[in-house]
Each structure stands twice: as structure tokens, then as C-alpha cells.
C-alpha positions in Angstrom: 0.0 0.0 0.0 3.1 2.2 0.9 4.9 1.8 -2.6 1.7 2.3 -4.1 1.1 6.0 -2.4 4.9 6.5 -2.9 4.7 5.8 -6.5 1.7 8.4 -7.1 2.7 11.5 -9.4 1.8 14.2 -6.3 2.0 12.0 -3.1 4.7 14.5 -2.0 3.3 17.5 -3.1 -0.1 16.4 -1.5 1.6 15.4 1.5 3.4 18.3 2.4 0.7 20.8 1.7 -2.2 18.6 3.9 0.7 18.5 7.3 1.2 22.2 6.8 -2.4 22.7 6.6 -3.0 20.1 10.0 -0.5 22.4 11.6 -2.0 25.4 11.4 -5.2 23.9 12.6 -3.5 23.0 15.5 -1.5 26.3 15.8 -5.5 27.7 15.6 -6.1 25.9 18.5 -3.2 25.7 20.4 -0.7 28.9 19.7 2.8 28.3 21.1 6.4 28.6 20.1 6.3 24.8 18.6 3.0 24.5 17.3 3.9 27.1 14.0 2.3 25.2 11.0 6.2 25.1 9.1 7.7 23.4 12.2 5.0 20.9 12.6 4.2 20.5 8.9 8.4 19.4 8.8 7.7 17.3 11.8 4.9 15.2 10.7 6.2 14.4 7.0 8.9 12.9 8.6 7.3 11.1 11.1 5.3 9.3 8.2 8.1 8.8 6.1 9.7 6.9 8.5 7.1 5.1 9.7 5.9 4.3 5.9 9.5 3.2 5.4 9.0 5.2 2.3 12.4 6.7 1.1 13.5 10.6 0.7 14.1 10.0 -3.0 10.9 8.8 -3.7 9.1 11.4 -1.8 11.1 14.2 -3.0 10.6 12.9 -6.7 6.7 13.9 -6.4 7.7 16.9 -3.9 10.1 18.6 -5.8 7.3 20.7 -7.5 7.6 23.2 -4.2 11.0 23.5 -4.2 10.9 25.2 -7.9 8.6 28.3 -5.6 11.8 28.6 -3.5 12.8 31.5 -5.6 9.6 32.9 -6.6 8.6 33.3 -3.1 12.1 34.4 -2.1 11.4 37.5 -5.2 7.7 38.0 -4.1 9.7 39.6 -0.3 9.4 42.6 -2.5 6.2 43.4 -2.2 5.8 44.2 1.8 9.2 46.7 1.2 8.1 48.4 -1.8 4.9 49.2 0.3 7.4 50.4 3.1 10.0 52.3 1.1 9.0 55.7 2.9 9.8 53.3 6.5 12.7 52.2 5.1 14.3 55.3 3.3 14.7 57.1 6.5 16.3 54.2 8.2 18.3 53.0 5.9 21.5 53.5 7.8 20.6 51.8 11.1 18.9 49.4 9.1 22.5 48.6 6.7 24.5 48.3 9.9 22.1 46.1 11.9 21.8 43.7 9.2 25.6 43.9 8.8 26.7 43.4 12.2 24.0 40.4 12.2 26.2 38.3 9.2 29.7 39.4 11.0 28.1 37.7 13.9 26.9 34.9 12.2 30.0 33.9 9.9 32.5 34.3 12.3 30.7 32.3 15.3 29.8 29.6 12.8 34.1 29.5 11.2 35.7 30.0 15.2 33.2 27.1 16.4 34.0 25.0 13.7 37.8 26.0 14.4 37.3 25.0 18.3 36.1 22.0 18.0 38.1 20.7 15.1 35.3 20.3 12.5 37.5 21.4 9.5 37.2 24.0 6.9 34.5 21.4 4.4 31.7 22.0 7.3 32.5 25.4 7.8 32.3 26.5 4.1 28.7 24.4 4.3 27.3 26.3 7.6 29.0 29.3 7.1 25.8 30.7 5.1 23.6 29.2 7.8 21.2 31.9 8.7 20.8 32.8 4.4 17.7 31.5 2.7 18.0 28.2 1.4 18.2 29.3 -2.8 20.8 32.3 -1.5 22.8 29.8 0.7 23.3 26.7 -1.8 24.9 29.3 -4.3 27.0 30.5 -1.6 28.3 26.7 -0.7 28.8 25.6 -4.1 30.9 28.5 -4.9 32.7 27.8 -1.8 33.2 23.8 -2.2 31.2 23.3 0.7 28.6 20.0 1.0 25.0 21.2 -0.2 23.1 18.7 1.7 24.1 20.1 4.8 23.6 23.4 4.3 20.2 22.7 2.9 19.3 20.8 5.8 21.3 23.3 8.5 19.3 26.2 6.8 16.0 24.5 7.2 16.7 23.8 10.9 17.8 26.8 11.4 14.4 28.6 9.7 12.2 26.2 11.9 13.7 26.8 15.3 14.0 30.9 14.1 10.3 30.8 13.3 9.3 28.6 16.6 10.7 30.9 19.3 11.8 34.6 17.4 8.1 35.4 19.1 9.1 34.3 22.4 12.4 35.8 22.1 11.5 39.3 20.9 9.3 39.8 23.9 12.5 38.1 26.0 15.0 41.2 24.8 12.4 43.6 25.3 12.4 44.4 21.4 9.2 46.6 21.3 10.4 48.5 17.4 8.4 46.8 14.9 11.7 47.7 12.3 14.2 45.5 15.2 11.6 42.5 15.6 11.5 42.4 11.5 15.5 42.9 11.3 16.4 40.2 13.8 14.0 37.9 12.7 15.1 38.1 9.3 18.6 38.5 10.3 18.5 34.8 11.6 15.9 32.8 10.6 15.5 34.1 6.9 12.6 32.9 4.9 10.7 31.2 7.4 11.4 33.4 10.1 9.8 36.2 7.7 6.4 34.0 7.6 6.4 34.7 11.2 7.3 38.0 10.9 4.4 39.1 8.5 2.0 37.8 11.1 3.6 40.2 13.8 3.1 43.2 11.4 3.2 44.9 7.9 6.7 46.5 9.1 7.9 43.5 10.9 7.5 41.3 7.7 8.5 44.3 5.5 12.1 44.7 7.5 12.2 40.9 7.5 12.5 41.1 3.6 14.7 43.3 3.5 16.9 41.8 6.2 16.9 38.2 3.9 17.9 40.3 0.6 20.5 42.5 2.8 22.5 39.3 4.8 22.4 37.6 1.6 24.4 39.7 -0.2 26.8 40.8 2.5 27.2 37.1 3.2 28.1 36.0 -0.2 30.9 39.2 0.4 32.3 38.4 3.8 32.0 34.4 3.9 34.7 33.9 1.0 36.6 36.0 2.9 36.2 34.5 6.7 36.8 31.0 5.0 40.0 32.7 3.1 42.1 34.1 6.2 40.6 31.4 8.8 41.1 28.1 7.3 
């Protein structure tokens, strides 16, 4: 019965779309840090995959279908900052040297942690562009001869978790601005952070946006050169 649902053209596709949609029903019902609909969506696929004994290839070869929206979605981010350029004009200094600091941050604690424990220069060239969305990051990792499977999968945990507790955390730290929630949120958790981040606000998922576009770019800048003068 398994190889028979495994072998249907859209068993994927249909799969991953009917968890997401069971977990926001839950998150309806039940609204904490690890009941968002992508954290419980991810959990749940995999908890019938395994059970199924149904393989990663074989789901992914009917699944694939969403990850050709990776990019689309990643370019539809526009939309929320072009209705915030007026926001965004008159912080755009503050908002280039948050977003900055944010990738220092993050590239050098993922190359000095893979340098203390003696992980070697192949992981840190494939976490390095950890907290990049996922179609940004694999560009970033092949140019850098890093492993893409792990920094597709090091990304994706790294979204879940981001979009699971950036809530939780922005109330933690106090962060009241609307632009600082949308920053940091987007700063770290990227793509599925922002999700979160447009239901906190038009300017929290606006910054967000622009926070995925802005640590993109200075990521694909400053990791060549972290991997260069560490390793």
C-alpha cells in the first residue's frame, strides 16, 4: 500500500501541503512557540516517512514541485518593502549596519566554532551561510566547495527553530520596534522566520524582507573571505 502512495505523481506534493495545513489547525487551537504550522508541517512528514519506510528519493521525486517556488517566493519579499519604502528610506543607515553586524556575527561564530572543535574547513564552508535562505545559501556553498546537503538541511533547521521561538524571544529582549523584531528575525531565521514576521506586522515582515535580501548579499561578500584568512 506504501509503494503504491509513494509511487503516485503528487504524493509528495499532497503530503506536504495537507501537514502544513493540519498544523496550522493545530497552531489555531493551540498557539505556542512549537506548534507554527512550518515546524509541525516538517515534523509530521517525517514522522510518516519513517514510519511508511518510504524513502527521501521517492518522496522528493513527487515533492520537488515546491521547491521550484523557492525563488519565486524568495522574489515575491518585495512586495511588503516596496509598500514600506517611505519606512525604510529614513532608516536605511541603522537598518544597513544592523543587518551587517548580524552576518559578521553569524559567519565568524559559525568558522571560530567549527575551528574549536576541530570540525574542518568542508563544514564550515557548508554552515558558514547558515542563517541565508535556502536558494541564496546553496549558491553561496557551491561556490565555496562546501557539502549542499548540509547546508540545505542546516538552513531548514535553522528557519524552523527561528520561526518557533523569534516570538518568544522578541518579547525576552524587550524588542518593542516593529523595524528591530522584522530585522532580527530576518537577520537569523531568513525565509521562514519572515512567515512569522508578517504575522507580527506589515513592518515586521516588511524589514524581515529586507533583512533576507541585505544578509544575503553581505554574506556572499564576507564568507569567502572569513573562509580565506581562517582556514
Amino acid at each position: 500500500m506504501m509503494e503504491f502512495l509513494s509511487n503516485i505523481p503528487y504524493f509528495g506534493f499532497t503530503l506536504t501541503i495537507a501537514m502544513f495545513c493540519l498544523g496550522v489547525l493545530i497552531n489555531r487551537r493551540w498557539a505556542f512557540a512549537f506548534t507554527t504550522p512550518l515546524f509541525l508541517g516538517t515534523v509530521f512528514v517525517i514522522l510518516i516517512l519513517v514510519s511508511a519506510n518510504i524513502s527521501y528519493s521517492d518522496y522528493n521525486s513527487s515533492a520537488q514541485y515546491l521547491t521550484y517556488l523557492l525563488v519565486p517566493l524568495t522574489v515575491s519579499f518585495a512586495v511588503p518593502m516596496y509598500r514600506q519604502l517611505p519606512l525604510l528610506r529614513r532608516h536605511a543607515i541603522p537598518i544597513l549596519l544592523a543587518v551587517l553586524i548580524g552576518v559578521v556575527c553569524s559567519v565568524l561564530s559559525v568558522c571560530l566554532i567549527c575551528i574549536f572543535f576541530g570540525l574542518g574547513d568542508v563544514i564550515a564552508r557548508s554552515l558558514v551561510s547558515i542563517s541565508v535562505t535556502t536558494a541564496i545559501a546553496i549558491g553561496i556553498t557551491e561556490k565555496l566547495g562546501g557539502i549542499v546537503a548540509l547546508t540545505v538541511s542546516a538552513v531548514i533547521i535553522t528557519g524552523l527553530l527561528g520561526a518557533s521561538v523569534s516570538d518568544i524571544v522578541c518579547r525576552k529582549l524587550g524588542l518593542r520596534s516593529a523595524i528591530s523584531r522584522g530585522l532580527a528575525i530576518g537577520n537569523a531565521a531568513h525565509a521562514a522566520g519572515t512567515t512569522k514576521a508578517m504575522q507580527m506586522g506589515p513592518v515586521e515582515g516588511a524589514l524581515s524582507s529586507l533583512a533576507i535580501v541585505l544578509s544575503g548579499l553581505f554574506t556572499a561578500i564576507l564568507a569567502p573571505i572569513a573562509i580565506m584568512y581562517l582556514f
